[in-house]
SEFISE-652901 format. One line per 8 residues: number of its first residue (from 1); their letters; for each residue x, y, z of C-alpha. Coordinates in Angstrom, 3 decimals. Last residue first. Layout:
<nodes>
NUM	A	X,Y,Z; ...
</nodes>
This chain:
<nodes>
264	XXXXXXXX	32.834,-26.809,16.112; 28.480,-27.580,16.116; 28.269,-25.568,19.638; 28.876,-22.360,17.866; 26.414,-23.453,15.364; 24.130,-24.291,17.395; 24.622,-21.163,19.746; 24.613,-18.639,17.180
256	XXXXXXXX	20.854,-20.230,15.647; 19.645,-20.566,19.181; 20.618,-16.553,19.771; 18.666,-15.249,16.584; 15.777,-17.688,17.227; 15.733,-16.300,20.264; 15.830,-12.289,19.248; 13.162,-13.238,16.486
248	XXXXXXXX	11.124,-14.385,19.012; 10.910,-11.380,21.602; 10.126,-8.811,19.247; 7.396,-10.717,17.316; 6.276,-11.490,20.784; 6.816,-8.212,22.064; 5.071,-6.481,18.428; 1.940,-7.587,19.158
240	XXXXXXXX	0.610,-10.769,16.792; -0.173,-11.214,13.431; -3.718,-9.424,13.690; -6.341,-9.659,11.282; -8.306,-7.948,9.016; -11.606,-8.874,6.760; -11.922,-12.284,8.859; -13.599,-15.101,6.967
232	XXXXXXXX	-12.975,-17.471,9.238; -9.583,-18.782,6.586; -8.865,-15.536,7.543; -9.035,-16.418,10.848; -6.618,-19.419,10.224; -4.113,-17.523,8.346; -3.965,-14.994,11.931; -3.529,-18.046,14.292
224	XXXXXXXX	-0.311,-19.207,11.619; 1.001,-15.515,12.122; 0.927,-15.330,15.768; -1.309,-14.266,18.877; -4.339,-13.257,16.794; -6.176,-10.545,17.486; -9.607,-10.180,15.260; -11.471,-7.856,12.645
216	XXXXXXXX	-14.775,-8.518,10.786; -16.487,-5.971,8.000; -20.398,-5.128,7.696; -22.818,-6.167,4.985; -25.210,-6.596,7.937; -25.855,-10.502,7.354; -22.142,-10.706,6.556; -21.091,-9.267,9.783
208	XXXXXXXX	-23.743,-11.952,11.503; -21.741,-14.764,9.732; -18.787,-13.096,10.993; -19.795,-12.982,14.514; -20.982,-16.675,14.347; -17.279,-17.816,12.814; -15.817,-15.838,15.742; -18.507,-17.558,18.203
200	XXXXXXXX	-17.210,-21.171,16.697; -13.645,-20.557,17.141; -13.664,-19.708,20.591; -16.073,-22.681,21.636; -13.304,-24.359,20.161; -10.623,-22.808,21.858; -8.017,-20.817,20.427; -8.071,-17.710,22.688
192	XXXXXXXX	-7.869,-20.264,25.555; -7.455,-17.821,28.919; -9.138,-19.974,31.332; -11.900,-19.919,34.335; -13.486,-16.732,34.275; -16.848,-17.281,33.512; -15.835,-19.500,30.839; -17.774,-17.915,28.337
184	XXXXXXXX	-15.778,-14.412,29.682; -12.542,-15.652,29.678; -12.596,-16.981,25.808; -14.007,-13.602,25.282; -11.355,-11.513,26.843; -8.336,-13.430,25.108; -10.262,-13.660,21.597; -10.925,-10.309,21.530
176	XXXXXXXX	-12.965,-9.766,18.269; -13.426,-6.466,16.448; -16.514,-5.188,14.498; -17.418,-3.608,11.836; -18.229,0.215,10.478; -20.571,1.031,13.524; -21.537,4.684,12.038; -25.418,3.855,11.697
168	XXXXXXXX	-25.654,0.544,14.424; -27.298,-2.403,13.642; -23.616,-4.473,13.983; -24.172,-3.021,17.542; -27.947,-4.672,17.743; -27.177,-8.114,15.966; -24.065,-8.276,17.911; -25.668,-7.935,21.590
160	XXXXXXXX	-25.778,-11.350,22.621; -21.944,-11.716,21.821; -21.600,-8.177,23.203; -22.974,-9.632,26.804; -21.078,-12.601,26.680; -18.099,-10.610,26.484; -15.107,-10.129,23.752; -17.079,-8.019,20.651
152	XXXXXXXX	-14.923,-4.861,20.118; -16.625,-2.117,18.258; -14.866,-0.619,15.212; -15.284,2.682,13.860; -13.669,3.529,10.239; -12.449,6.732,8.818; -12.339,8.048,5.540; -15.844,7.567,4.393
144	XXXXXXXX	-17.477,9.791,7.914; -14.480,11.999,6.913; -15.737,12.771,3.359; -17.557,16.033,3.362; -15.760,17.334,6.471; -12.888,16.744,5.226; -13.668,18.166,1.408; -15.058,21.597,3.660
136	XXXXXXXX	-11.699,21.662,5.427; -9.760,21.296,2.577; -7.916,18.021,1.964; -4.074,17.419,2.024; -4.740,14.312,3.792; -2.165,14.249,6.496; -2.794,17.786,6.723; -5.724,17.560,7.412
128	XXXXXXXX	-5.907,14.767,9.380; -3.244,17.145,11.515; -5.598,20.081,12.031; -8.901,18.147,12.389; -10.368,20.104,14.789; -14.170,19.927,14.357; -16.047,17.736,17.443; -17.923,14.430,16.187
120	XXXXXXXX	-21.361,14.213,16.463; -22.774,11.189,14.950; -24.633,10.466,12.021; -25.802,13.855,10.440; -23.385,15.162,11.812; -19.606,13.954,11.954; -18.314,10.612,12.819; -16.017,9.306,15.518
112	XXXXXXXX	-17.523,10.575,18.798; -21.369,9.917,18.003; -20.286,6.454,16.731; -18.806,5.241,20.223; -21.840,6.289,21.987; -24.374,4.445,19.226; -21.805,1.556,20.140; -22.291,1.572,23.835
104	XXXXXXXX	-26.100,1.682,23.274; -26.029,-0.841,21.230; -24.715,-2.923,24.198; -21.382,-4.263,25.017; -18.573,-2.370,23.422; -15.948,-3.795,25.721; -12.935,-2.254,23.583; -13.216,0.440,21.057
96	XXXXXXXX	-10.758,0.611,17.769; -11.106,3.494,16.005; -9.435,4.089,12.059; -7.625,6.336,10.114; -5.870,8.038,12.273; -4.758,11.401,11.275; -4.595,13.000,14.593; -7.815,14.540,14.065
88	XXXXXXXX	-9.026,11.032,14.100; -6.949,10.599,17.337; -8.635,13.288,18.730; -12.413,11.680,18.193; -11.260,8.531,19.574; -9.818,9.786,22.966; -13.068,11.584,23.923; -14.180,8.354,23.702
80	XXXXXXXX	-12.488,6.737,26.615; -14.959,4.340,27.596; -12.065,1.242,27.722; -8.945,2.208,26.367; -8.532,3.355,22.872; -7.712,0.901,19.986; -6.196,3.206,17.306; -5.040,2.134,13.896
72	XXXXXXXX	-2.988,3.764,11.411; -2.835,3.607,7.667; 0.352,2.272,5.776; 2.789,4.647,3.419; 5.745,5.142,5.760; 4.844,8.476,6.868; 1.505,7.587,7.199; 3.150,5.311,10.000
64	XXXXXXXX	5.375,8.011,10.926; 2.522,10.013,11.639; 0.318,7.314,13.469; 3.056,6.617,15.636; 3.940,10.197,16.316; -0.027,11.026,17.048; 0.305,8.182,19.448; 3.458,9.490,21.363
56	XXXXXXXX	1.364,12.710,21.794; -2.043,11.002,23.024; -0.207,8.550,25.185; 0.542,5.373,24.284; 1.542,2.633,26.827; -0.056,-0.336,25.251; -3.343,-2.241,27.436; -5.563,0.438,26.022
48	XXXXXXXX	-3.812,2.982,24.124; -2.833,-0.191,21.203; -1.542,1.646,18.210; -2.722,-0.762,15.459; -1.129,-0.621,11.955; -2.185,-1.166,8.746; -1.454,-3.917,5.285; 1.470,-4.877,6.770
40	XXXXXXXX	4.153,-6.331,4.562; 6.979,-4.904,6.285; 8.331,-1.254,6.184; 5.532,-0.493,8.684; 7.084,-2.687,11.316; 9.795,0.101,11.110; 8.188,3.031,11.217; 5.841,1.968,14.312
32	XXXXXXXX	9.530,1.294,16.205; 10.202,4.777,15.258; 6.851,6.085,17.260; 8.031,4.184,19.858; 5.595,3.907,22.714; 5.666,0.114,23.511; 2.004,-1.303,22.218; 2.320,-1.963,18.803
24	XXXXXXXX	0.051,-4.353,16.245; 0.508,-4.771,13.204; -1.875,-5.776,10.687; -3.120,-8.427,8.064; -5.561,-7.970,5.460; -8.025,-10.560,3.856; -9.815,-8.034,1.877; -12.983,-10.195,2.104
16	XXXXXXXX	-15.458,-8.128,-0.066; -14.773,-4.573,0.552; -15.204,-2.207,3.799; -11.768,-2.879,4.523; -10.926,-1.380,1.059; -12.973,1.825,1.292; -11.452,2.770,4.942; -8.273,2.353,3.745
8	XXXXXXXX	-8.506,4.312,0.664; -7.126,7.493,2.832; -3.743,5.252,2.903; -3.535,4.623,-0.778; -1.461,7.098,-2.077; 1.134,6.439,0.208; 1.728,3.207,-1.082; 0.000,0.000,0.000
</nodes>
């Protein structure tokens, strides 16, 4: 994805099984956000909720992702939707929401992230703009198009709930935590992200996404996880955070110099 193609973001997720794959970064390194954006990655997250973002760092990241050509990602922490709408105006090009649980949560998290007549977003844009290169009137015009909101499905309650927040004007698609939800349908007992009961709610979600001609998103620890959402169905997936990436490739690095060291 050049440069070019960033502000088509929005249009392409909201295609017929894109099949993307993303990044995802929680340290604070607006640098380290260049670099994964070098690679194959079709976007970026910036992960504010369990990541250790703050709102400057994070309109770095998304800068230098633009910077790099790839569209940036924002999952905010929980309720913080004051958050979304400044991250937008950061130049994000998409919203991430965790625990959306109700429709009501998600006609909440559309207000903040999309301009009247469907939500009511606060004007500011200053950096999208620039990002962008669009007028202020042309923003305005298209932003609600540019951007995409995503709801997080990863309770019982949201599971119940899909039907309702996939109902929802401005609710571009949805999100699965696999983590969260695995611990909520077993009331707490186990974190199994790749259970089968797992599996068969994120094939339900996406068969309800289809039914609403909305677009599916979900976390997935590593890169053979992520083929087999996509397999799902899954418009975008994640490849795993950046720590693990981070953290392998430094151990396969030192096994590989101590086997051969070790061979003579």
């Amino acid at each position: 994805m050049g440069a070019a193609d960033i502000d088509g973001f929005a249009n392409r997720i909201r295609g017929s099984r894109c099949g993307m794959i993303s990044a995802w970064v929680g340290i604070p390194d607006a640098m380290l956000v260049n670099h994964l954006a070098q690679e194959a990655f079709d976007a970026v997250v910036l992960d504010m909720q369990h990541g250790m973002w703050d709102m400057p760092s994070a309109a770095n990241g998304i800068a230098q992702a633009r910077l790099a050509g790839k569209p940036a990602l924002a999952r905010i922490p929980v309720g913080d939707f004051a958050s979304a709408s400044r991250l937008l105006d950061a130049g994000a090009s998409g919203i991430i929401a965790p625990m959306i649980n109700s429709a009501d949560d998600a006609r909440a998290l559309a207000r903040t992230t999309k301009y009247p007549p469907v939500g009511e977003r606060s004007w500011g844009p200053s950096l999208a703009l620039n990002h962008t290169g669009l007028s202020g009137d042309d923003y305005l015009k298209n932003a609600n198009a540019l951007t995409v909101a995503i709801a997080m499905i990863e309770t019982r309650a949201a599971l119940d709930a899909i039907d309702g927040i996939l109902g929802v004007t401005g609710i571009d698609g949805i999100f699965i935590g696999p983590s969260d939800l695995s611990i909520a349908l077993s009331n707490g007992d186990q974190v199994a992200p790749n259970a089968a009961e797992i599996d068969s709610a994120m094939q339900h979600a996406v068969a309800r996404c289809r039914a609403h001609g909305k677009f599916a998103c979900a976390f997935a620890a590593d890169g053979e996880r992520a083929g087999e959402l996509l397999k799902f169905g899954f418009d975008l997936v994640v490849a795993g955070a950046e720590t693990t990436q981070l953290r392998s490739g430094a151990r396969r690095a030192i096994n590989a110099a101590r086997r051969i060291a070790s061979a003579g």
